[in-house]
C-alpha positions in Angstrom: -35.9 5.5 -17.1 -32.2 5.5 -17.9 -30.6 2.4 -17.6 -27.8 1.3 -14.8 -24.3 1.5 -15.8 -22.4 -1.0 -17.3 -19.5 -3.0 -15.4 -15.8 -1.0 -16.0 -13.7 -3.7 -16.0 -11.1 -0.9 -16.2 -12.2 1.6 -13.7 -10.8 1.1 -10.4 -6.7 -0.2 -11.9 -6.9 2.7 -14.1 -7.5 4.9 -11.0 -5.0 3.0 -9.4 -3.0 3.7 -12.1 -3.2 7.3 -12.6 -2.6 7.5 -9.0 0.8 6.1 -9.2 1.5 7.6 -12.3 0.9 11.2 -11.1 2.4 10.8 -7.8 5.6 9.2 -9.0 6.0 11.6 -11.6 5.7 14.4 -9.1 8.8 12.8 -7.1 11.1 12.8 -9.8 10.2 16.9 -10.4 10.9 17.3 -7.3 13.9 15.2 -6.1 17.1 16.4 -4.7 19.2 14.8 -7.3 22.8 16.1 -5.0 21.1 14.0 -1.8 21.7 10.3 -2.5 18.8 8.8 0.2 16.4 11.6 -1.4 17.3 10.3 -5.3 17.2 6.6 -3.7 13.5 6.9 -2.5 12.3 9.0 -5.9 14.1 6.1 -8.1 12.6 3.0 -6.0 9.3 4.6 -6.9 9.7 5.1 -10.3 10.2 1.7 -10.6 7.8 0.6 -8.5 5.7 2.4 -11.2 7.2 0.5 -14.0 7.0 -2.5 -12.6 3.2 -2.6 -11.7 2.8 -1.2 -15.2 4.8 -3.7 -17.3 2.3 -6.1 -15.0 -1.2 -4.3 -15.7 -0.2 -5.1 -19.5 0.4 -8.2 -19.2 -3.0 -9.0 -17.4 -4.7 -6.8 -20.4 -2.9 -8.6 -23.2 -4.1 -12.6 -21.6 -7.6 -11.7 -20.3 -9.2 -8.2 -21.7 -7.6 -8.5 -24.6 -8.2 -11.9 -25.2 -11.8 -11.4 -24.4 -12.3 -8.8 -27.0 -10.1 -11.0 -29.7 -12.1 -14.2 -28.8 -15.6 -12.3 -29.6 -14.8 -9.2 -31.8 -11.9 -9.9 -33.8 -9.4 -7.1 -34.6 -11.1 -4.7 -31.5 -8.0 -4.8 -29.3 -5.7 -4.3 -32.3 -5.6 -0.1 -31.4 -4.2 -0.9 -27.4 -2.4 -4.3 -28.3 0.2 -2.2 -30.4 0.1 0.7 -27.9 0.9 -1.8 -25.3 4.1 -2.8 -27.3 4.2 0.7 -27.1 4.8 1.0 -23.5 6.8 -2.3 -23.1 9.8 -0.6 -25.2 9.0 3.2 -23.5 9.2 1.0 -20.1 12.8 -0.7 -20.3 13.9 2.9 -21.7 12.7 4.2 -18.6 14.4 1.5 -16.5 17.8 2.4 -18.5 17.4 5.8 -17.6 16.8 5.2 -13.8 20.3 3.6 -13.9 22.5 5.8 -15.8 20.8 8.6 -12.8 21.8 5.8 -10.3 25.3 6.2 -11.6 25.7 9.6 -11.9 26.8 11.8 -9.7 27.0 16.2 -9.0 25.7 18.0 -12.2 25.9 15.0 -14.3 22.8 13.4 -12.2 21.5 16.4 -12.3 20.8 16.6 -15.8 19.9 12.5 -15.9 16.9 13.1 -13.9 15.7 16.1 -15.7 15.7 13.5 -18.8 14.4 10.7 -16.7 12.0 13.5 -15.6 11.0 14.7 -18.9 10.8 10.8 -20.5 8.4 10.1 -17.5 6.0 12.9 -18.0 5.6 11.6 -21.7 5.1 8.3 -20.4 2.2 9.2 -18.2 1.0 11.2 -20.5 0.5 8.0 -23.0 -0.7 6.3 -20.8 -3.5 8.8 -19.8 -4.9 8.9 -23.6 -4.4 5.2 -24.0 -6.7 4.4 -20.4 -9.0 6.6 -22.3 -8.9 4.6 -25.4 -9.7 1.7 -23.3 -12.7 3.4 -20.9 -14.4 4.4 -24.0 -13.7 2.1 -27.6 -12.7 -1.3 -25.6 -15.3 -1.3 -22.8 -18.2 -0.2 -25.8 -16.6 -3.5 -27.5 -16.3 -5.3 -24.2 -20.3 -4.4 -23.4 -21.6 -5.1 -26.8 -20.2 -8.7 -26.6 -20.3 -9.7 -23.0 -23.0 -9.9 -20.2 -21.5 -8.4 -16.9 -21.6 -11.8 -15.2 -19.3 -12.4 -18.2 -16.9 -9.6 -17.3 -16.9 -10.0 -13.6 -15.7 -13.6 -14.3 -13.2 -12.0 -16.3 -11.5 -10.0 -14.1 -12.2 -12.4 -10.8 -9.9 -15.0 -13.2 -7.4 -12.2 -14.0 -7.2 -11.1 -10.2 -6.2 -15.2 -9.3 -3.6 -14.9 -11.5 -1.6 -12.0 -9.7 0.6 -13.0 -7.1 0.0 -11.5 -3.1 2.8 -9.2 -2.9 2.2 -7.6 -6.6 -1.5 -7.4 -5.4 -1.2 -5.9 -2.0 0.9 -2.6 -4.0 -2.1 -2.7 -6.2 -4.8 -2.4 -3.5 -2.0 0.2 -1.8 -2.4 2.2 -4.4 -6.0 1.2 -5.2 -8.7 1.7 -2.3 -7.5 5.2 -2.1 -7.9 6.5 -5.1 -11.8 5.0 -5.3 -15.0 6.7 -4.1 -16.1 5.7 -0.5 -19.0 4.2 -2.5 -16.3 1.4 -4.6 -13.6 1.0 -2.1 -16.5 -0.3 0.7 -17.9 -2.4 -2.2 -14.0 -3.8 -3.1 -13.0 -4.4 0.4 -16.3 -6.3 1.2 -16.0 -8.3 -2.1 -12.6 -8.9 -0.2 -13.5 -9.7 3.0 -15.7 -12.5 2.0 -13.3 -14.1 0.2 -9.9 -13.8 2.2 -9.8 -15.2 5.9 -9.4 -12.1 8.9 -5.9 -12.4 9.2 -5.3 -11.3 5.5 -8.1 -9.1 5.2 -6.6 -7.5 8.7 -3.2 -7.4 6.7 -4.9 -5.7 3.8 -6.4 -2.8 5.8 -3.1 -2.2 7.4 -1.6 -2.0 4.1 -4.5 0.9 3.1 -5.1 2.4 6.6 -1.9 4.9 6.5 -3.0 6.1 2.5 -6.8 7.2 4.2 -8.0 10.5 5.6 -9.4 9.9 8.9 -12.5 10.7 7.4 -12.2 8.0 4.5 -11.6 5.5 6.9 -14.2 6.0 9.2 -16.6 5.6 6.6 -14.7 2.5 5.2 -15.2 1.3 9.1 -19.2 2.1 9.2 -19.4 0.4 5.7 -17.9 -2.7 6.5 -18.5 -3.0 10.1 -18.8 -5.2 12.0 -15.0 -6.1 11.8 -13.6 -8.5 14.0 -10.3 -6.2 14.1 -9.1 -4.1 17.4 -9.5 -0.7 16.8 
């Protein structure tokens, strides 16, 4: 009899994450650097990106991190300096966005293929380091916490975020999980949150779902005292 599976106090950000990494990314490629509203939308994403990124590290550094300091001293030292890291790559990033911003004809032209180029690196970092963190943190994180422990963790970590940081996060979020965790998050939700902001919340997700993803979202948390 194998046993059941450990909470991932990383799991559903870093899908999250890799969601808005990859997306973003594929904006910039594919930009019209010569049509200012088509550069304007690619940029606001990009930072978009950065800025839910500088945040996520910020929540690691004062609660997983400090989890894994308080009880296994030395076993965040690995993603603590990568996470400096991506603090420095991040306001790089945010320079280049505004030298493209600047730019105009060719000369923008070639600032997003750098911005471009400096954002595929970035998300590639960040890919390895999540990895990092799925497999040597969590295996540090299981071996010194219960998952009551960890649940209380991250329901401390998610109080500290404020609502409109945390409404992009579940944007970005419930769609990237399995029908299984996103009907298991929004009911977690739900019982929490009064109808009006869970309502708010599935109109946030509702236009990032297949029809077919949100049917199923519908029959697993029904009944809703929404309109249809």
């Amino acid at each position: 009899m194998t046993n059941p599976p450990r909470f991932d106090i990383y799991d559903l950000i870093h899908k999250a994450l890799r969601a808005v990494m990859g997306e973003t990314l594929t904006a910039v490629g594919r930009m019209d650097a010569l049509d200012d509203d088509d550069t304007a939308a690619a940029l606001a994403r990009v930072r978009t990106l950065l800025t839910l990124a500088r945040a996520h590290l910020k929540h690691e550094n004062d609660f997983v991190h400090a989890a894994l300091e308080a009880r296994r001293a030395g076993s965040s030292t690995r993603t603590a300096h990568e996470h400096e890291q991506h603090v420095h790559t991040i306001g790089a990033l945010e320079a280049q966005v505004e030298r493209v911003e600047s730019a105009s004809g060719p000369a923008r032209m070639g600032a997003v293929g750098r911005l471009y180029r400096a954002l595929a690196l970035f998300v590639a970092e960040n890919f390895e380091h999540m990895h990092i963190e799925e497999t040597e943190n969590n295996q540090a994180l299981w071996a010194a916490y219960s998952d009551a422990e960890l649940i209380a963790i991250q329901d401390a970590l998610v109080a500290s975020i404020a609502p409109q940081e945390m409404a992009e996060v579940m944007r970005w979020m419930v769609p990237s999980a399995t029908p299984f965790e996103r009907a298991v998050l929004l009911g977690d939700v739900q019982r929490k949150v009064s109808a009006e902001a869970f309502s708010a919340l599935l109109d946030i997700v509702r236009p990032h779902l297949a029809g077919r993803d949100w049917d199923k979202l519908m029959h697993a948390l029904a009944p809703l005292p929404l309109a249809a």
